[in-house]
N, C-alpha and C positions, 0 to 999 in steps of 0.2 A: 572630429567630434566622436564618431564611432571609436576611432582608437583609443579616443580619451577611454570609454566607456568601461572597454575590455582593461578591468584591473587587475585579473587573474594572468601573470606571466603565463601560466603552467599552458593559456588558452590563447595567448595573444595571436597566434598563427593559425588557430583550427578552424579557421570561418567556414562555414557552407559555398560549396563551392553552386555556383551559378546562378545566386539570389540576388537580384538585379536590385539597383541603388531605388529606383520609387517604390520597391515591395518593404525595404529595409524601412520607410523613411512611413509609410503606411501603417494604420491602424484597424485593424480585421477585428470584429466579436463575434463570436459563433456562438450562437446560443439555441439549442435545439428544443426547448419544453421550459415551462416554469422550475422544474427539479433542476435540470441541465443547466439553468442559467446560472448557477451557481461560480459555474466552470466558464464563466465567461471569458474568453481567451482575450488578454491585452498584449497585441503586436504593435511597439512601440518604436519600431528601428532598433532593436536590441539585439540582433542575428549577430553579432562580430563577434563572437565568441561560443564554439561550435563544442560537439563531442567527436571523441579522438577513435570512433569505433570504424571497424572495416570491416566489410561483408569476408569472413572466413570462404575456403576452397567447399568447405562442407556445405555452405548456406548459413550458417548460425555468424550472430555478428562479434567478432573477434576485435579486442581492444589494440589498440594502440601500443601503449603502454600498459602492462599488466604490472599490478601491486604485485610484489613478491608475495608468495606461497609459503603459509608458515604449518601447512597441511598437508602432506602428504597423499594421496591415492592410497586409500587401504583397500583390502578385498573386499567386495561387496557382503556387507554382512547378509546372514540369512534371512530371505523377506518371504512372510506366508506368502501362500497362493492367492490372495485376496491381495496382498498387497502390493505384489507382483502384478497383480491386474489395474490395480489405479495406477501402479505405476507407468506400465504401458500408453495406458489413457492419456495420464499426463504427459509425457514424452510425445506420444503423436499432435497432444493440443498445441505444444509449444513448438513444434518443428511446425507444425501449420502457418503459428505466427509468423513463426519466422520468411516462410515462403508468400505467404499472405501477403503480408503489412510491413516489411520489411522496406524501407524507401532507398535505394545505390544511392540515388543521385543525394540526400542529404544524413546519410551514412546512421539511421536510424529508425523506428519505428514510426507510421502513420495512423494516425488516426482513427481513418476510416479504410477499405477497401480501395484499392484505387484512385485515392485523393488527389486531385489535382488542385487545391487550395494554394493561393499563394503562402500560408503558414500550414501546413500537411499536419504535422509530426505530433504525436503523441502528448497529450501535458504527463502529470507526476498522474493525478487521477484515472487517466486511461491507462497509462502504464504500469501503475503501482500492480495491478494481478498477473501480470506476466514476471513481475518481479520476485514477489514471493511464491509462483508458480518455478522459477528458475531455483531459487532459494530451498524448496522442499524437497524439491526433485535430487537435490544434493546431500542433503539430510537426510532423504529415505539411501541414497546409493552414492557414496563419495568417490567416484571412479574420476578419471583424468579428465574426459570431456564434461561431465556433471561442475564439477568444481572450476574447470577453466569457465563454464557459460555464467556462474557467477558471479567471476571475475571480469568477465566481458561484459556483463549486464551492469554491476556495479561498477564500473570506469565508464559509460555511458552515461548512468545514472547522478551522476559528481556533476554533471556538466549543467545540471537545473541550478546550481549555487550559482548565486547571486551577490557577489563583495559587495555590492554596492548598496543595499540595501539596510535601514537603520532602524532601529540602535546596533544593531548587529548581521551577520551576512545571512540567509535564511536562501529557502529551495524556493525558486519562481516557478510558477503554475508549467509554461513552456520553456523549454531548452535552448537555450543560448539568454533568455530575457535578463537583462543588466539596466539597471536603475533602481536612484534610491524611491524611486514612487511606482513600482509597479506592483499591481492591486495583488496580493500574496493573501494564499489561505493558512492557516492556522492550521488544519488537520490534514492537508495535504501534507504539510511538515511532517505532522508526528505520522500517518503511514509510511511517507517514505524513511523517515528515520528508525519505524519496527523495519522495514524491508530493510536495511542496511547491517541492523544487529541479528539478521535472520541470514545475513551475508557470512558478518562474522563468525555465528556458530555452525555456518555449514566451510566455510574455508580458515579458522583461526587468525586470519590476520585483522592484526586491531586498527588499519587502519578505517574500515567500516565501522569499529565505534566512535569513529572522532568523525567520521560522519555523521554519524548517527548524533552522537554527540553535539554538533552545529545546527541539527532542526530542534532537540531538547530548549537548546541555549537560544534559539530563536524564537519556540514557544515560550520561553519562561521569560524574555527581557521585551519582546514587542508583542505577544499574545495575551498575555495573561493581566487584568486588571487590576494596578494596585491598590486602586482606592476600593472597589467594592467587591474584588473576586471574580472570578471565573475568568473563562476563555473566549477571546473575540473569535469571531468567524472569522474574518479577514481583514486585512490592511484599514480595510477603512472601518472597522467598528460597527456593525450594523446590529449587533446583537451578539450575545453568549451564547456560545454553539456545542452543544453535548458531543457532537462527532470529534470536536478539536478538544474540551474534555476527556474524551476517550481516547485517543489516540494516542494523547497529550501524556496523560496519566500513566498508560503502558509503556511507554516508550521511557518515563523517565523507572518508571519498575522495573523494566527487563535492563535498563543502564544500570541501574545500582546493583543486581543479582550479575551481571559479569564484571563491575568495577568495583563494587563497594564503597562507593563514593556517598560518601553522607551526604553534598549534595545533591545527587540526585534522588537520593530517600529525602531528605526533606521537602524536595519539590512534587516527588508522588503524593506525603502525604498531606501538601499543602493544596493539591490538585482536587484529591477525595477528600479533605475536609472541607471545601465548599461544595464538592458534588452528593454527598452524604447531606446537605441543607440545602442550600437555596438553591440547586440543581438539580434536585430530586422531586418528582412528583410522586406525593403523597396516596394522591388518590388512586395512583397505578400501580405504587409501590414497587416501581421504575424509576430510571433516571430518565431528564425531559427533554427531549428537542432539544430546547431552547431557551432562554428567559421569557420569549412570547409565544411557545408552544408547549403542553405538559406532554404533548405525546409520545409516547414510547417508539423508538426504533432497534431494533435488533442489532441495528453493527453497534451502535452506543452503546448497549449494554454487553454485550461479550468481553469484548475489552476490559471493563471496568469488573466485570465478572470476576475476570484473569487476576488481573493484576492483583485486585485484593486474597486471592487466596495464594499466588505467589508472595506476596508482601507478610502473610501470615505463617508460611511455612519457612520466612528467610526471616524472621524477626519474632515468632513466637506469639505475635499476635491473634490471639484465636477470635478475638472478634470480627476480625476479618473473616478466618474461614467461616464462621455465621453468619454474615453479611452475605459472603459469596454463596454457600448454599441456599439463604432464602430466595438471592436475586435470580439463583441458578433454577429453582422452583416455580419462582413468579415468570419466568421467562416463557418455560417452556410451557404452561396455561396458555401466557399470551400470544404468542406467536406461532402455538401448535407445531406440528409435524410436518404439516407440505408446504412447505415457504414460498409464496410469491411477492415479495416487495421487489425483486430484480436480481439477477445474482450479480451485478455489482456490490450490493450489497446484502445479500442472504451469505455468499461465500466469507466475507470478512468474519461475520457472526459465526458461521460452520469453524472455519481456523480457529478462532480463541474457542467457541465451544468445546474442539479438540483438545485444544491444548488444557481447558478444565477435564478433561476424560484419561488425559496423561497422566494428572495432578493428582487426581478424585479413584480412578478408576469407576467411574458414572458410565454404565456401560448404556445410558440413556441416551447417553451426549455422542455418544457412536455411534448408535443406531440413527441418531436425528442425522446422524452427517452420511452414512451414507443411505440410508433412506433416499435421501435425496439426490445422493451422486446416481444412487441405480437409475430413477427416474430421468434422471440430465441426462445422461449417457443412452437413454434409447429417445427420448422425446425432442434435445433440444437441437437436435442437430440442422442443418438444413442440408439441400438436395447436394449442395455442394461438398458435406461432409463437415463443415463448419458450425462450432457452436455459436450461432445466431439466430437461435430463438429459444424463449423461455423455457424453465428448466420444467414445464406442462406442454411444450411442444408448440405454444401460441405465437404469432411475431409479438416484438415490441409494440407497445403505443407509447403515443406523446407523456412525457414526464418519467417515463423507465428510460430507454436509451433510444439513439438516432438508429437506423438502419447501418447495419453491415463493419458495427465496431470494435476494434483490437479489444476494447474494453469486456464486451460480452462472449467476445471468444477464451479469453484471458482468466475470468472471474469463474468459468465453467470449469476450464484445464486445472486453475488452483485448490478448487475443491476435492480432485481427483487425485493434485499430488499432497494435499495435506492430507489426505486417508492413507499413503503410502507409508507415511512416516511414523503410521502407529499401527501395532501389531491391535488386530480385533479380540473384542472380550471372548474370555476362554465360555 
């Protein structure tokens, strides 16, 4: 039955090694707050199909099989002295991970600190900011080990695909899960598929967009609603979810800005033209939650920030750039200068803000970001050295994050290597 399971040839042999048959056959949810529960973990006996990574001689986790390099190692380009400084930061956050939450025994990241769960390891959520934390850090410096971590990150990363899964194959919350009924998010897709096009343009090879590619194609045939619009939260439909919206939306914009694939421009602007109406709260002059919440959140809105004034500067569409600047205006009212929602997701918000500061030259959008890296970088650290505690120096409480998670180590380190990658306003 497990064999059956494992449809992926490429996986058929990679099991976790010393996961004993009543853990496979067990059902685990982990649910740590009403926000968290979100991330409700379904361990369905779906391990028989493992990732191909191995603990490198360095510490860093080294793939298996590594995609060919279609990118060379250049010299490091010139990076101010500021930039050189996150970059540091971020290099010492992600070596951290790595020594941290790094798990031998099932050849990937954990969770939490020290996890001895019968399912340990990291979902796409936890993982996703160690991932575009890997992904910056190559972008700000393309030297050999930057670009090999990845390639290692991303060959790990592959192993959340799910064939089995319908109408199409899409990324399961945990790593190895295979089944066509296992409870799948919608916006985990589209972060991990921006993490995979954020692979491509730090290492050129495409096959991270045909990754990337397989979470688009899995938002747009089982996510996205054809009778009324919008985007489900997950598998089971519980409501239209602005995060899977947003993710949804960017992911299919940054696809068409390196393919030119009409469609994927059709599917962006098929994304904002329900988000522009029935997904927009009026009153906030933000986009909402949800179909049953108007309220504004910050990572929803950066995304959709993005996307529309890249959509505008690759298509000539100025309405867009007027969109994005008013939303880029309303934003910063609403959610001010010292961000506390979580840096789970305060960092998502910092990255696209940047990358409108790229776009814009909005030397506001750089000041928000690192504003608030200065602060992270002295407050949240704990006695261990560890970013595990808010970027105001506070622990966690219930509905931000569990105690002692790769996720809030991860979401600090990302903020620090997306300031790398952009030179500060003159």
């Amino acid at each position: 039955m497990l064999g059956a399971a494992c449809v992926d040839s490429q996986r058929q042999s990679l099991a976790f090694p010393g996961v004993a048959a009543d853990a496979l056959s067990s059902l685990k949810t982990r649910t740590n707050s009403p926000r968290l529960a979100r991330r409700a973990r379904l361990r369905v006996g779906l391990l028989c199909c493992a990732l191909a990574t191995t603990l490198g001689a360095t510490g860093a986790l080294a793939a298996t099989t590594a995609p060919a390099a279609t990118r060379t190692p250049s010299s490091p380009p010139a990076l101010s002295t500021t930039q050189a400084h996150y970059l540091a930061l971020a290099e010492q956050g992600v070596s951290a991970a790595e020594t941290d939450w790094a798990d031998p025994h099932h050849h990937w990241y954990d969770e939490t600190l020290h996890d001895t769960a019968a399912y340990p390891l990291a979902t796409i959520w936890d993982a996703v900011p160690l991932f575009e934390s890997v992904d910056a850090i190559a972008l700000a410096q393309p030297t050999t080990a930057h670009l090999a971590a990845v390639r290692s990150f991303a060959r790990g990363a592959e192993g959340y695909l799910d064939h089995a899964l319908r109408p199409v194959p899409g990324y399961a919350p945990y790593p190895g899960d295979r089944g066509a009924n296992v409870q799948t998010w919608f916006d985990d897709n589209g972060w991990w598929g921006l993490a995979f096009v954020n692979a491509y343009r730090a290492t050129g090879s495409t096959r991270y967009l045909t990754d990337a590619q397989r979470a688009l194609t899995f938002i747009a045939r089982a996510g996205w609603d054809p009778a009324g619009g919008g985007i489900w939260w997950d598998t089971s439909h519980p409501y239209k979810a602005g995060e899977a919206l947003a993710s949804g939306t960017l992911l299919a914009t940054l696809l068409y800005l390196d393919t030119h694939s009409a469609a994927d421009l059709a599917e962006a602007n098929m994304f904002l033209a329900w988000g522009n109406t029935t997904g927009f709260s009026a009153a906030n002059g933000l986009y909402a939650k949800s179909d049953t919440s108007a309220v504004p959140e910050d990572y929803i809105e950066a995304p959709l920030i993005f996307a529309q004034q890249a959509l505008c500067q690759a298509t000539g569409a100025q309405a867009d750039c007027a969109r994005a600047q008013t939303l880029t205006n309303t934003s910063l009212r609403r959610f001010g200068s010292e961000l506390d929602f979580g840096p789970q997701y305060d960092a998502i918000y910092l990255q696209w803000m940047l990358a409108m500061y790229g776009a814009t030259h909005d030397a506001r959008l750089y000041n928000l970001a690192a504003g608030n890296a200065q602060v992270a970088a002295q407050e949240a650290r704990n006695a261990g050295g560890l970013y595990l505690r808010t970027w105001t120096g506070e622990a966690f409480t219930p509905g931000v994050a569990a105690p002692n998670m790769l996720q809030s180590q991860a979401a600090t380190t990302s903020l620090f290597a997306w300031l790398a990658v952009y030179q500060p306003p003159a």
